[in-house]
N, C-alpha and C positions, 0 to 999 in steps of 0.2 A: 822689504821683506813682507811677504803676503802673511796675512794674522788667519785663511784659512787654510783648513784641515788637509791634510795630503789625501788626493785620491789614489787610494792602493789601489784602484780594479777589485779587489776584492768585494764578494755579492756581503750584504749584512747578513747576520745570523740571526732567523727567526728562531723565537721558541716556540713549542707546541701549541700554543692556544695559539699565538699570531699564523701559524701555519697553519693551522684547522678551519681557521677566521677565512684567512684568504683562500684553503679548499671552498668550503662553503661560494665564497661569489663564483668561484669559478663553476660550480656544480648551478647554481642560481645561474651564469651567464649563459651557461649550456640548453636547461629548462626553457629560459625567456627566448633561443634560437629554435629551440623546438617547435615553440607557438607561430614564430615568425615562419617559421618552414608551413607550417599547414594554412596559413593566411596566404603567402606565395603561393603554394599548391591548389587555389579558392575554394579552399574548405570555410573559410572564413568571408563572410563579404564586410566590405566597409562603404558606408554611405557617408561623402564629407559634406558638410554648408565652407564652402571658399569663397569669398567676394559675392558676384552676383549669381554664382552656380552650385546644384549640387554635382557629387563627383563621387561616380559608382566605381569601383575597387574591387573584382573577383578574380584573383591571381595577375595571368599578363594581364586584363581585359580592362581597361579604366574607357571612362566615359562621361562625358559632363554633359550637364541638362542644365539651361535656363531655368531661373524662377525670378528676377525680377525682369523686365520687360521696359516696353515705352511709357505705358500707361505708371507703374511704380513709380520709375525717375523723373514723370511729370510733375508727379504729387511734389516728389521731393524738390524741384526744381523749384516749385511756385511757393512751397516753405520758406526755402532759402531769400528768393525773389521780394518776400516781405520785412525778411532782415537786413537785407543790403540796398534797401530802400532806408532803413532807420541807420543803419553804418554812413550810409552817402551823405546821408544832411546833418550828420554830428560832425562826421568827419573831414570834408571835403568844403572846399570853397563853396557858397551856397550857389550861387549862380549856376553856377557849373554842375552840381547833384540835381539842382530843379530841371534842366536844360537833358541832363544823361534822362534819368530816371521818368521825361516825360518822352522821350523818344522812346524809351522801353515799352512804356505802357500805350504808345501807338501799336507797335509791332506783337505786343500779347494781345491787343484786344482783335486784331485778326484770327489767333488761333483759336479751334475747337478746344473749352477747357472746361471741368466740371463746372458746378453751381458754386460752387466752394472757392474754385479759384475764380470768376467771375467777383466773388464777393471780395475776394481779396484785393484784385486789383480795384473795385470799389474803394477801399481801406484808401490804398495806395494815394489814389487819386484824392479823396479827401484830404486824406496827411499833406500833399503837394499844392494843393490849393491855400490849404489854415498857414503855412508856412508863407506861401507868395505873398499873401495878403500881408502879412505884418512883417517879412520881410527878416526876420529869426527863426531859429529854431528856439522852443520854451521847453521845461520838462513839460508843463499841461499837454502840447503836443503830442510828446511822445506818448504818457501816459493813457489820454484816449485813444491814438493809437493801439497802444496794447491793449487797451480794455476790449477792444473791437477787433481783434486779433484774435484771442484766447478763444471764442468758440470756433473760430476758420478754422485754428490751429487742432483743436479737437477732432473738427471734420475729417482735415489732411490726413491726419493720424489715423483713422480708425478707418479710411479709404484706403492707403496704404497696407495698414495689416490685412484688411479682406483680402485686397490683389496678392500678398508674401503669401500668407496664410491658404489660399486660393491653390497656387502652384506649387508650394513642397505639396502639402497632399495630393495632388494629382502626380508630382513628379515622382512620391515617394510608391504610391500605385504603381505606377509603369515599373519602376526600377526593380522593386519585391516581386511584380509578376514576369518579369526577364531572366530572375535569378532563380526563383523560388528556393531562399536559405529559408531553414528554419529559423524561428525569432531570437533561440539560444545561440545561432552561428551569426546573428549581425548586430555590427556594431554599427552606431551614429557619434560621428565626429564633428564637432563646432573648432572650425579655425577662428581667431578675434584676438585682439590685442588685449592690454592688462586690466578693458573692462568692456565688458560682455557688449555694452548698449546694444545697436539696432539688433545685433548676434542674439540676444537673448529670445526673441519671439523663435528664430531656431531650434533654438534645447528646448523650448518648450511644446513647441509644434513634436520634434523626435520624443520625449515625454510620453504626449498622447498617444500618439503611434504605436509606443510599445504597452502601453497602458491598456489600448486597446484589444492586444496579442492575448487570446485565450492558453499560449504557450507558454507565457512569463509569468509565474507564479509568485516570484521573488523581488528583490529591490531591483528596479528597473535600472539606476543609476551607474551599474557596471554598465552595460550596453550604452549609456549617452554619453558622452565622454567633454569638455570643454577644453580646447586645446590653446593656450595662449602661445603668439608667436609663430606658431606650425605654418608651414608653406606650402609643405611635400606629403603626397603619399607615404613613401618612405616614414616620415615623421610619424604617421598617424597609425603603420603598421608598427611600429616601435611601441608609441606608447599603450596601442590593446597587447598585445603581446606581453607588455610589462603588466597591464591589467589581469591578465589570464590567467599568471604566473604568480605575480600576489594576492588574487582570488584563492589558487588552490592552496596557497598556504595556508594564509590568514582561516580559511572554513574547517582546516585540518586542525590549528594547533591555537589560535584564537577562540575558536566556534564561533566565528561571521564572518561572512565572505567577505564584507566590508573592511574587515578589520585592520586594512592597510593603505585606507583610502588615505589617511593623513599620517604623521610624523608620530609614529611608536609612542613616544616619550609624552607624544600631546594627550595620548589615551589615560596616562596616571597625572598628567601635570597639576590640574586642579587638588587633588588630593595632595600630594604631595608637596605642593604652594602652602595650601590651609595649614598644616603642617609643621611646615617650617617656619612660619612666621610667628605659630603659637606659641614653639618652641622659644623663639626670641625672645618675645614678650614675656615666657616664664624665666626667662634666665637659665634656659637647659642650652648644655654645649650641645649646639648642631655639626656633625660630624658625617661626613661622606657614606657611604654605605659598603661596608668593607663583609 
């Protein structure tokens, strides 16, 4: 005999606040399709950072634009190329790391490479020599190693962001001047997983952008959006749509537009923490809020 409940078919019976409750989202899901209709319609433009492109959004019309290039993924390449030079000889039979790793640096030191990566494979070749010699790897090794590393690694980096930093703003030119939306009608969307890294010089690049807009008088952060996860256009008109929609409330019945960027509850929680623990401590009953 089954211990659960018989399904009669019959719908539950709301009472009036749960009914109102759930008018409400339905009237909130309607509003949030509203937004999404004038985005479809490209009243709305969206500029996305996805992988290695950005990706313009104005109704049907999508279209992706390069921003990292040959020259970017060299940098990163010849990054990597100095880690898995210290991976190969910790981890790997050494004969064999010394044997791979100097074929590599045969075949890089043919290619055209900046000063930086020139110096690296310097690094390299030093590490593969102090190594054959004694025939171990030692921390000392490593160590100097990375001491000799860290400013490469500086260079790479800040070669890198000129080349990223270089082509959103020019890609973000082209795009503004194809569309011509006003600064109030576009949004910038950051795709990235659950932590921003290389993503971050993105938002910050869209940041200035809007920074720069003698149109946006207000908190720029509605228009930048960081979207963790997201794949899809679709995705990214969903969540402005959800932004546009909790703008106009939060500035209606909060006074800030902001005022639904984070979790309601998070807005009194500090208070109401202080609060309640003081209560403990005085020995006062803490009781629900009825």
């Amino acid at each position: 005999m089954s211990n659960q409940p018989e399904d009669t078919g019959a719908p539950a019976v709301l009472s009036p606040l749960q009914a109102l409750n759930q008018h409400f989202y339905q009237l909130y899901a309607k509003r949030k399709h509203y937004f999404e209709q004038q985005i479809t319609a490209g009243e709305v433009l969206l500029i996305i950072r996805s992988g290695s492109d950005l990706i313009s959004c104005c109704g049907s019309e999508i279209k992706h634009y390069p921003v990292n290039g040959d020259n970017y993924h060299q940098l990163k390449a010849l990054a990597h190329s100095a880690l898995a030079a210290s991976y190969s000889l910790q981890h790997m039979p050494l004969p064999q790391a010394i044997t791979l790793l100097r074929d590599y640096l045969q075949q890089l030191q043919a290619m055209t490479l900046p000063s930086a990566g020139q110096d690296m494979l310097n690094a390299i070749r030093q590490l593969l020599n102090n190594v054959a010699e004694q025939n171990c790897v030692t921390h000392l090794h490593i160590q100097h190693y990375a001491d000799a590393l860290q400013p490469l690694f500086s260079k790479l980096i800040t070669l890198s962001a000129t080349d990223e930093v270089t082509h959103l703003h020019k890609q973000l030119g082209v795009i503004c001047e194809r569309y011509r939306k006003a600064a109030t009608d576009t949004f910038y969307i950051v795709f990235g997983g659950p932590q921003a890294r290389s993503q971050e010089l993105t938002k910050r690049v869209f940041t200035k952008w809007c920074n720069d807009s003698d149109e946006l008088l207000v908190d720029n952060s509605h228009h930048v959006r960081y979207f963790e996860g997201a794949q899809t256009v679709a995705e990214a008109a969903s969540l402005v749509a959800t932004a546009m929609a909790d703008r106009e409330l939060a500035q209606t019945f909060l006074g800030q537009a902001n005022g639904l960027e984070q979790d309601i509850l998070g807005r009194a929680a500090d208070k109401v923490i202080e609060r309640h623990w003081a209560a403990l401590k005085a020995g006062v009953p803490v009781n629900a809020a009825s």
